[in-house]
Jmol script that loads the backbone (N, CA, C; Angstrom):
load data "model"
ATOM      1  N   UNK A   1     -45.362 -14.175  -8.757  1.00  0.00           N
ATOM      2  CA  UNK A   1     -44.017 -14.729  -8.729  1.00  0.00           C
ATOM      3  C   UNK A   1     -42.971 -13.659  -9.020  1.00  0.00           C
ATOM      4  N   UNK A   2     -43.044 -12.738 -10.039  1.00  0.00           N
ATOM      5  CA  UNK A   2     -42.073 -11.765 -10.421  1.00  0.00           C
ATOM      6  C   UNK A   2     -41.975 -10.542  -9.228  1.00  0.00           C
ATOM      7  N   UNK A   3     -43.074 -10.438  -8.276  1.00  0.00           N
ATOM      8  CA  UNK A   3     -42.554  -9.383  -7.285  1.00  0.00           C
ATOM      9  C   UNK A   3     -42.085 -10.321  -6.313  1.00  0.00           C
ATOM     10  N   UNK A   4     -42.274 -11.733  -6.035  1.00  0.00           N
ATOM     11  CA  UNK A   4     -41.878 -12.070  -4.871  1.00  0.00           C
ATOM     12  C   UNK A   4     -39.886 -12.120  -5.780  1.00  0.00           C
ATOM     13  N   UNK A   5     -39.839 -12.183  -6.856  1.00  0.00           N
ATOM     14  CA  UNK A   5     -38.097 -12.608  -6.938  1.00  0.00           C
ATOM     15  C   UNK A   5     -37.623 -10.285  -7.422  1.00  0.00           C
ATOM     16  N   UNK A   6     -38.656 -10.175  -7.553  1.00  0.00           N
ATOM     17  CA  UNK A   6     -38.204  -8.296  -7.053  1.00  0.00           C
ATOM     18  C   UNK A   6     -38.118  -8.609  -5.688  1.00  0.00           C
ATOM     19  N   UNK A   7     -38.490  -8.672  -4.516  1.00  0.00           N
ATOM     20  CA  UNK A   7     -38.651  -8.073  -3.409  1.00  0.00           C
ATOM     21  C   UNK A   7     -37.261  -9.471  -2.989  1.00  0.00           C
ATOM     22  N   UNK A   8     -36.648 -10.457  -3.277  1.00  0.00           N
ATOM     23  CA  UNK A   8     -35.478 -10.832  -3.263  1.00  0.00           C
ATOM     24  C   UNK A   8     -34.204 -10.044  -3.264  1.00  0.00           C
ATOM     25  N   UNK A   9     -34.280  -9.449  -4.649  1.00  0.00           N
ATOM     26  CA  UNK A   9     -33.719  -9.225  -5.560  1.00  0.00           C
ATOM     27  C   UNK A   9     -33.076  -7.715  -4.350  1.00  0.00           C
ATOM     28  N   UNK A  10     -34.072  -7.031  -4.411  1.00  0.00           N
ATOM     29  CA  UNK A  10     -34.198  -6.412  -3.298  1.00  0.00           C
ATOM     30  C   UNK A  10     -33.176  -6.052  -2.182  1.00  0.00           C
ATOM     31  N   UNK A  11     -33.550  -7.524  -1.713  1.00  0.00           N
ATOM     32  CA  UNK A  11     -33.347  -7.853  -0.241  1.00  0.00           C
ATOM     33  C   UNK A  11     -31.489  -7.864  -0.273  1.00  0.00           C
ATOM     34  N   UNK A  12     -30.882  -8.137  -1.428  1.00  0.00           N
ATOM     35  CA  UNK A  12     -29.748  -8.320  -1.432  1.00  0.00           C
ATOM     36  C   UNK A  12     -28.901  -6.993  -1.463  1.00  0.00           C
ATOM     37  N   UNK A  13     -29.641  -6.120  -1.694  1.00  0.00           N
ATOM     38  CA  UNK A  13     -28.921  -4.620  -1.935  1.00  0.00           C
ATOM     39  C   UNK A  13     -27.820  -4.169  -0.863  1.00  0.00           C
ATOM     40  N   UNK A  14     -26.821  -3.451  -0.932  1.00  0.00           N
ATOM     41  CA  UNK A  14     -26.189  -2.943  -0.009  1.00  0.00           C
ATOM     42  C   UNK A  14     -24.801  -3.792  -0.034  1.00  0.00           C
ATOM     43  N   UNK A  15     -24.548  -4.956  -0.760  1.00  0.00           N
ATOM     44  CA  UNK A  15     -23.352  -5.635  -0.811  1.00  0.00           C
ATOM     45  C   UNK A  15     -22.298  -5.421  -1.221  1.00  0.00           C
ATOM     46  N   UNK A  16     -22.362  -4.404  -2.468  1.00  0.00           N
ATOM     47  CA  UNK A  16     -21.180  -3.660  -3.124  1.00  0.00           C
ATOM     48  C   UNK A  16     -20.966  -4.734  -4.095  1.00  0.00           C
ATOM     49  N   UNK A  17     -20.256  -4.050  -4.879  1.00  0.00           N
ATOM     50  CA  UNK A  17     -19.212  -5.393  -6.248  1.00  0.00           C
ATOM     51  C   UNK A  17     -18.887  -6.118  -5.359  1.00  0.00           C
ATOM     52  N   UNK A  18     -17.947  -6.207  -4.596  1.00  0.00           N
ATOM     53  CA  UNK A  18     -17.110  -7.030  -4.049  1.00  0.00           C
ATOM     54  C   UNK A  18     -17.892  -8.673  -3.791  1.00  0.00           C
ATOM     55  N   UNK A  19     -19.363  -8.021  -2.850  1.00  0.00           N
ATOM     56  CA  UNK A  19     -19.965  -8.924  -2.241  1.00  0.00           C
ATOM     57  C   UNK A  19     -20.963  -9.951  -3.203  1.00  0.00           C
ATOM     58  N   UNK A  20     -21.060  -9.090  -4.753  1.00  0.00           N
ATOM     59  CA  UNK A  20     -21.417  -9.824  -5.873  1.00  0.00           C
ATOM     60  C   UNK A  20     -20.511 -10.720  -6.325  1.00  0.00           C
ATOM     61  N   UNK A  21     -19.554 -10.350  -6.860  1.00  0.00           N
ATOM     62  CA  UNK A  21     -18.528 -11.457  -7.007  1.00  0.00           C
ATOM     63  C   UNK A  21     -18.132 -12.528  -6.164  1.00  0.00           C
ATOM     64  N   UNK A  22     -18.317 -12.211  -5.339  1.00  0.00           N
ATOM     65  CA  UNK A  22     -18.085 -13.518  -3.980  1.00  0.00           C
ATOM     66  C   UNK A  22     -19.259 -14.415  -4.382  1.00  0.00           C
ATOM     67  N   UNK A  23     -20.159 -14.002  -4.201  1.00  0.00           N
ATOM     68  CA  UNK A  23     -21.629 -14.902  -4.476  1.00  0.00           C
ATOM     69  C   UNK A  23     -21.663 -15.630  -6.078  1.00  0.00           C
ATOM     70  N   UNK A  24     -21.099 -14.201  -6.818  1.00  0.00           N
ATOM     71  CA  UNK A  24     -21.523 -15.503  -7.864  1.00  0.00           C
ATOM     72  C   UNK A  24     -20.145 -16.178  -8.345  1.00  0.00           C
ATOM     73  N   UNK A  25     -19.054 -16.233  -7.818  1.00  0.00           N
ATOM     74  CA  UNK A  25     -18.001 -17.261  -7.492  1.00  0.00           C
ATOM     75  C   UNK A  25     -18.372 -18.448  -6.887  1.00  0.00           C
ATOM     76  N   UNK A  26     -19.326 -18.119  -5.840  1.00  0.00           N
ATOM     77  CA  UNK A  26     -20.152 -19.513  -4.443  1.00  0.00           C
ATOM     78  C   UNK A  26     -20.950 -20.071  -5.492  1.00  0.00           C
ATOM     79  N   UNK A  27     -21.492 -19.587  -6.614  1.00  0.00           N
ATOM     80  CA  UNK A  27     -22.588 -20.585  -7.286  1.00  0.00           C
ATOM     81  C   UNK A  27     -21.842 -21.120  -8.414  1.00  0.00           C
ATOM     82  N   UNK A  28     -20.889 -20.376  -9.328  1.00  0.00           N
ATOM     83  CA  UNK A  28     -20.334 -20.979 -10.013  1.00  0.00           C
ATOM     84  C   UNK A  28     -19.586 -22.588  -9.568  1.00  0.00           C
ATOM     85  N   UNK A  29     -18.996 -22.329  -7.966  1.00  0.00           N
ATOM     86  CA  UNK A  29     -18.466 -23.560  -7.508  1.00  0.00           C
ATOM     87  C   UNK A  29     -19.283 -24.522  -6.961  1.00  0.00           C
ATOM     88  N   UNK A  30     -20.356 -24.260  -6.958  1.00  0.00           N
ATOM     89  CA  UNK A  30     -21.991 -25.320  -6.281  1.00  0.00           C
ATOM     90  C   UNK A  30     -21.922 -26.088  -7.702  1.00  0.00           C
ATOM     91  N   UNK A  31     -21.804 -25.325  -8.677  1.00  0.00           N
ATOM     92  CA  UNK A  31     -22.170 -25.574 -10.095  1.00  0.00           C
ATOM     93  C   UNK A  31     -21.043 -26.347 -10.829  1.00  0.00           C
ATOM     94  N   UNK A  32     -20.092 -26.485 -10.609  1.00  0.00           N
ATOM     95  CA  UNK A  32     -18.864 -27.279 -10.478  1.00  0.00           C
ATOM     96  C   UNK A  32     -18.196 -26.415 -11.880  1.00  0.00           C
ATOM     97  N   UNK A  33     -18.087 -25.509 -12.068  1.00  0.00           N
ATOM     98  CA  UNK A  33     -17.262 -24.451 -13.158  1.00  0.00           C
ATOM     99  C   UNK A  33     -16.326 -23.810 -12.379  1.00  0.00           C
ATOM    100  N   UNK A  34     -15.502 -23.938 -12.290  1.00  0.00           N
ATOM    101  CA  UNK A  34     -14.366 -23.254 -11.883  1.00  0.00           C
ATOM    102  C   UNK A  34     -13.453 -22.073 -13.295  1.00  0.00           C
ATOM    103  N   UNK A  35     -12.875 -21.482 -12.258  1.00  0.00           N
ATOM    104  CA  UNK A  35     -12.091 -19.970 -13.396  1.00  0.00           C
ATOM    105  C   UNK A  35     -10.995 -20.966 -13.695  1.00  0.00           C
ATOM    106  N   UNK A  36     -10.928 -20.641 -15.110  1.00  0.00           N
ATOM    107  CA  UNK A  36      -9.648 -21.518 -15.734  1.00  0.00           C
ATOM    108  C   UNK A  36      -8.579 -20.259 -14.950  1.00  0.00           C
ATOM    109  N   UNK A  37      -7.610 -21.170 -14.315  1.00  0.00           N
ATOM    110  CA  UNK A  37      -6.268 -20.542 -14.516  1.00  0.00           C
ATOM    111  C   UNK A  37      -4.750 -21.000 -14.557  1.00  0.00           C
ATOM    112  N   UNK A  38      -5.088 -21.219 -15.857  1.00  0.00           N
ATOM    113  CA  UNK A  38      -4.091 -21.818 -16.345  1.00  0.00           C
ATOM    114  C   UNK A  38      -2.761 -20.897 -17.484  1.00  0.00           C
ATOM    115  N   UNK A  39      -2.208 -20.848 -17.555  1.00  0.00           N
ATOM    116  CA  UNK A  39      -1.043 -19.970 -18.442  1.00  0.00           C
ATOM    117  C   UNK A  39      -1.953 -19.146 -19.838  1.00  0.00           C
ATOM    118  N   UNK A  40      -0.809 -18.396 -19.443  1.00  0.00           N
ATOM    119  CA  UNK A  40      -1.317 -17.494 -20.702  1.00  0.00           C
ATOM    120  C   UNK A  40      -0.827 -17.385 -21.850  1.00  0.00           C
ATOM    121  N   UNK A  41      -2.010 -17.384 -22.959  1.00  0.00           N
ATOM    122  CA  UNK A  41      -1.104 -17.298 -24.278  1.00  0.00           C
ATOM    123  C   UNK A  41      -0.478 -16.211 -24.724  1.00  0.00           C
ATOM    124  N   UNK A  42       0.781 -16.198 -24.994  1.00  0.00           N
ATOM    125  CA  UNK A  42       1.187 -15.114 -26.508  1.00  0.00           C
ATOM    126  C   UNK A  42       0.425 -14.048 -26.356  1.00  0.00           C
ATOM    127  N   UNK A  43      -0.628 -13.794 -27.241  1.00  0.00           N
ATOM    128  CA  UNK A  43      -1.542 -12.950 -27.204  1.00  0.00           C
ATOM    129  C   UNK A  43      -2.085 -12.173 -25.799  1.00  0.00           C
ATOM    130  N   UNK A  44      -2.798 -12.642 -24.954  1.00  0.00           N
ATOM    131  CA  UNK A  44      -3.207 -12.229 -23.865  1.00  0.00           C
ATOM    132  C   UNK A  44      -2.038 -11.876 -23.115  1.00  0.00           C
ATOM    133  N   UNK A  45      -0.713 -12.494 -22.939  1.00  0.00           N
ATOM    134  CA  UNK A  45       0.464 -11.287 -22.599  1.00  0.00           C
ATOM    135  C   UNK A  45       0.797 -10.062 -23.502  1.00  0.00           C
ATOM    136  N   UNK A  46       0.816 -10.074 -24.677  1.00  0.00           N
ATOM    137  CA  UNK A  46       0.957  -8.995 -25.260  1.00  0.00           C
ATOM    138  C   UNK A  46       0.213  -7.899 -25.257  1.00  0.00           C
ATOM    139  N   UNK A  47      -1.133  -8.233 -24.876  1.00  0.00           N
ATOM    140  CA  UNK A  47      -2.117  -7.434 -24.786  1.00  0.00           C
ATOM    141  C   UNK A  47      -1.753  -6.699 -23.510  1.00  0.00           C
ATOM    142  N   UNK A  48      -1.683  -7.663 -22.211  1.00  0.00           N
ATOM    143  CA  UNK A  48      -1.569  -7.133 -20.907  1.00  0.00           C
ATOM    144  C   UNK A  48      -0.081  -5.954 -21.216  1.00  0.00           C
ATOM    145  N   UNK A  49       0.807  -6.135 -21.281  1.00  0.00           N
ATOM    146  CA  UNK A  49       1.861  -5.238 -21.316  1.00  0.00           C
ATOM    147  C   UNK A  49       1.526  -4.010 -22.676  1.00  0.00           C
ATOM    148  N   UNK A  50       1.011  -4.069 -23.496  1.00  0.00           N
ATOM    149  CA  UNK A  50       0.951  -3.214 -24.028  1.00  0.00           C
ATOM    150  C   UNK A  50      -0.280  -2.481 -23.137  1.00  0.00           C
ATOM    151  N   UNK A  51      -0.703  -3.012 -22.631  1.00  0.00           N
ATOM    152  CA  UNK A  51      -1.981  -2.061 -21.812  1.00  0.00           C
ATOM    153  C   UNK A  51      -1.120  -1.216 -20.853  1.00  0.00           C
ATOM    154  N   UNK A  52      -0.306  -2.274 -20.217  1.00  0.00           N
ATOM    155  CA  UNK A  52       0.297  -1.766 -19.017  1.00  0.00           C
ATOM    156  C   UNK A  52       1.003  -0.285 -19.557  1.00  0.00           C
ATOM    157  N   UNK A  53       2.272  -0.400 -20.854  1.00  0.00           N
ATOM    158  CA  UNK A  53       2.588   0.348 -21.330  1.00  0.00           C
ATOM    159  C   UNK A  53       1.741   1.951 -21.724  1.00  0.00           C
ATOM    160  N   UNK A  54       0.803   1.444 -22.078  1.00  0.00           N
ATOM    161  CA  UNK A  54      -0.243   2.552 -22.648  1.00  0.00           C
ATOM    162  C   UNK A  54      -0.526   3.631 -21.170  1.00  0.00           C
ATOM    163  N   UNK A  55      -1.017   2.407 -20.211  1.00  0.00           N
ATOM    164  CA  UNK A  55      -0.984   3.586 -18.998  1.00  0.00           C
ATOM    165  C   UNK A  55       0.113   4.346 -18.267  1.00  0.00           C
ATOM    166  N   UNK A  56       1.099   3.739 -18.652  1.00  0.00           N
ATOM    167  CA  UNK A  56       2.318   4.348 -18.243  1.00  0.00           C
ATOM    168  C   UNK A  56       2.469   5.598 -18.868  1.00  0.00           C
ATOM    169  N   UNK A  57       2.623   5.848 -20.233  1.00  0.00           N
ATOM    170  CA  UNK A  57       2.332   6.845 -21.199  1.00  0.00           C
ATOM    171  C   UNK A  57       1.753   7.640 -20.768  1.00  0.00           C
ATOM    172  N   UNK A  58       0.636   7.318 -20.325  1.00  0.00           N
ATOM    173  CA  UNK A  58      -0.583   8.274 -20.531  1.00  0.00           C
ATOM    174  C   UNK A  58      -0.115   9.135 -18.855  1.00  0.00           C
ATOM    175  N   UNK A  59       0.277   8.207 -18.017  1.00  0.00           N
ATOM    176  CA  UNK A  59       0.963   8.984 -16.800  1.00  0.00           C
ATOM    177  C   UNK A  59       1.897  10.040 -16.671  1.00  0.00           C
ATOM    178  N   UNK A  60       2.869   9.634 -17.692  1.00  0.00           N
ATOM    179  CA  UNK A  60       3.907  10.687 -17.828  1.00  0.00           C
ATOM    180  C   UNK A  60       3.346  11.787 -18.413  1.00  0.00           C
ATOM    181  N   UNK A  61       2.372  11.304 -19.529  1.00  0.00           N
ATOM    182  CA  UNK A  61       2.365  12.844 -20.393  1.00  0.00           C
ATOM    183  C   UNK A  61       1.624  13.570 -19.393  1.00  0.00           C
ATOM    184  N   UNK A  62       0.501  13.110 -18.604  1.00  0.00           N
ATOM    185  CA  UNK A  62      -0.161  14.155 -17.637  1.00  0.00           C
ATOM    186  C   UNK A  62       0.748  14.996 -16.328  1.00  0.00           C
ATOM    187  N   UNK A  63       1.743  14.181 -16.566  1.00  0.00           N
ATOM    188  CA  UNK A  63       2.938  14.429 -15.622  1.00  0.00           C
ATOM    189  C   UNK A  63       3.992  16.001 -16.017  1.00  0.00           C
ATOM    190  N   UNK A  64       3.956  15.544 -17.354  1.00  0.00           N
ATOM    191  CA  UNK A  64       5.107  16.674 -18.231  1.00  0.00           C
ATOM    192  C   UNK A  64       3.716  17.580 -18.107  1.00  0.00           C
ATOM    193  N   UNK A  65       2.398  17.605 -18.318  1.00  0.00           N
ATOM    194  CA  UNK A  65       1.579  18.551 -18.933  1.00  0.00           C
ATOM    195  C   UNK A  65       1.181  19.508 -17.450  1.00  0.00           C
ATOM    196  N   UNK A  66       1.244  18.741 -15.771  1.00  0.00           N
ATOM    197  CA  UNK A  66       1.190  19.879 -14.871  1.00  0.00           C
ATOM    198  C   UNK A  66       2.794  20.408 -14.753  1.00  0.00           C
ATOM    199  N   UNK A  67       3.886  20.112 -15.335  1.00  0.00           N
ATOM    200  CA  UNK A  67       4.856  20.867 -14.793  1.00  0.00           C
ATOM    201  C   UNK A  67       4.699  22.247 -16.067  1.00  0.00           C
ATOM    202  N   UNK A  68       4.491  21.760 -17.016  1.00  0.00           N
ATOM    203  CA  UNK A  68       4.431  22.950 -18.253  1.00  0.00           C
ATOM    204  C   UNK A  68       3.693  23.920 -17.278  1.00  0.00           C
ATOM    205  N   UNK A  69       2.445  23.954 -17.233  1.00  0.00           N
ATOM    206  CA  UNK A  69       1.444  24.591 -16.460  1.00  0.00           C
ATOM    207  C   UNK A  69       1.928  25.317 -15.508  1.00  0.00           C
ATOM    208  N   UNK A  70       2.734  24.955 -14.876  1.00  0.00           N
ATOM    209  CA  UNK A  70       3.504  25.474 -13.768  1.00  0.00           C
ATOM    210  C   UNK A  70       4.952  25.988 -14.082  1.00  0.00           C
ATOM    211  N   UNK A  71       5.310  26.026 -14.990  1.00  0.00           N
ATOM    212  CA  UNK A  71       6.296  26.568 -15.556  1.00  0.00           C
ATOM    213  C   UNK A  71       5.765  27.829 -16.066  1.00  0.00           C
ATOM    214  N   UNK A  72       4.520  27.949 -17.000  1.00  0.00           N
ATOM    215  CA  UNK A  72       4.257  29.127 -17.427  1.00  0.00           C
ATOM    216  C   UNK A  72       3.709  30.060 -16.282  1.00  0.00           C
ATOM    217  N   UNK A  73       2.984  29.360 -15.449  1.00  0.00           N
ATOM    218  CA  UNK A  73       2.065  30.439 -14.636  1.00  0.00           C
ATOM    219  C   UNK A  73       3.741  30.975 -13.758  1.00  0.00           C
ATOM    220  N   UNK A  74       4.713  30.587 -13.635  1.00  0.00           N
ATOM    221  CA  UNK A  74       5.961  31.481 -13.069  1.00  0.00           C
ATOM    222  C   UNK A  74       6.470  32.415 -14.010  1.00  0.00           C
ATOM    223  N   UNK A  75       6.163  31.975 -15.364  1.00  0.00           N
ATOM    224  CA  UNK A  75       6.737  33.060 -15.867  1.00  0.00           C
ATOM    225  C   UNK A  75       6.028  34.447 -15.800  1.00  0.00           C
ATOM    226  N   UNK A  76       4.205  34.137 -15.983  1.00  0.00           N
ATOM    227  CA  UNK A  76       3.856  35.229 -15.693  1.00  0.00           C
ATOM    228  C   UNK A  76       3.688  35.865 -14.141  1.00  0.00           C
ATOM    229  N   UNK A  77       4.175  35.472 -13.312  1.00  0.00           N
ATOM    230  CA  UNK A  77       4.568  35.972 -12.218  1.00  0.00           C
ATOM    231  C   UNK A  77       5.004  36.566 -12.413  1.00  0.00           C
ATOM    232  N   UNK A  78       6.580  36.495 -12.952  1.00  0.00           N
ATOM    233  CA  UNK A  78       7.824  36.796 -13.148  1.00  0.00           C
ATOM    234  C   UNK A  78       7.926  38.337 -14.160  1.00  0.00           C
ATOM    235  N   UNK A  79       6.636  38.068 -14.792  1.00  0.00           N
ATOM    236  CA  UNK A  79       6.593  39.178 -15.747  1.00  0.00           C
ATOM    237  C   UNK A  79       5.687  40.861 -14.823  1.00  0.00           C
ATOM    238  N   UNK A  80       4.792  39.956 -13.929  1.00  0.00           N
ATOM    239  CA  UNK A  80       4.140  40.967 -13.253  1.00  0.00           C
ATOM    240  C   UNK A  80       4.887  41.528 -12.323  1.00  0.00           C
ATOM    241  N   UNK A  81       5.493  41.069 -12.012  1.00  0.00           N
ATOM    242  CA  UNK A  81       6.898  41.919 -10.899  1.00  0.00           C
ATOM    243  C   UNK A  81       7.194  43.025 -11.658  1.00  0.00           C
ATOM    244  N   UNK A  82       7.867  42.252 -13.009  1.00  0.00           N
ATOM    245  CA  UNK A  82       9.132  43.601 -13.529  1.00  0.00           C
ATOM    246  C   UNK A  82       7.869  44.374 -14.423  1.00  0.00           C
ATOM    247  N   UNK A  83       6.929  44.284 -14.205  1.00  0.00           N
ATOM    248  CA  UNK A  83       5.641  45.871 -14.602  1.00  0.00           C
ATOM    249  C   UNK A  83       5.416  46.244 -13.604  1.00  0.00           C
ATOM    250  N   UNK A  84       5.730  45.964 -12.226  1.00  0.00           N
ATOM    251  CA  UNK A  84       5.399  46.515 -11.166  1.00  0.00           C
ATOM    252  C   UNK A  84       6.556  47.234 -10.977  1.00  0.00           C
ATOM    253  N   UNK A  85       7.862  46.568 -10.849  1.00  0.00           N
ATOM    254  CA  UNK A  85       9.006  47.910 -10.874  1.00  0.00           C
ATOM    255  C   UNK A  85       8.884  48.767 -11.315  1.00  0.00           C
ATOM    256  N   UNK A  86       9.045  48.417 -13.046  1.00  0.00           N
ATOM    257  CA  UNK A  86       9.161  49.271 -14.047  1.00  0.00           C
ATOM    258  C   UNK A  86       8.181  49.989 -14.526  1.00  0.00           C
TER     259      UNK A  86
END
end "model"
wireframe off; spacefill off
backbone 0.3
color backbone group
């Protein structure tokens, strides 16, 4: 019994996430459970926007941190010139 539900198990490969979630959405609704979606509390908005916030953050600073990068590597450009004049 356990290789015939391996060689199932198997058989389903190649679907991706996507095609998992679809399926087990189709059984949850055979099964009569549906996704609550209903309003959100307090909490679970606060959470979502402070998440949202956090990635925002985290965007900019990687943002300020390639222009630094690129600010210095001109300066030493800038420095290898005037040893090449001078």
């Amino acid at each position: 019994e356990e290789e015939g539900r391996k060689e199932e198990e198997k058989g389903e490969g190649g679907k991706g996430k996507e095609g998992e979630k679809r399926e087990e959405k189709r059984k949850k609704e055979k099964k009569g459970e549906k996704e609550k979606k209903g309003k959100k509390k307090g909490k679970e908005k606060k959470k979502e926007r402070k998440k949202g916030r956090r990635e925002e953050e985290k965007k900019k600073k990687e943002g300020r941190e390639e222009r630094e990068k690129k600010k210095k590597k001109r300066g030493k450009k800038k420095e290898e010139r005037k040893k090449m004049r001078g």
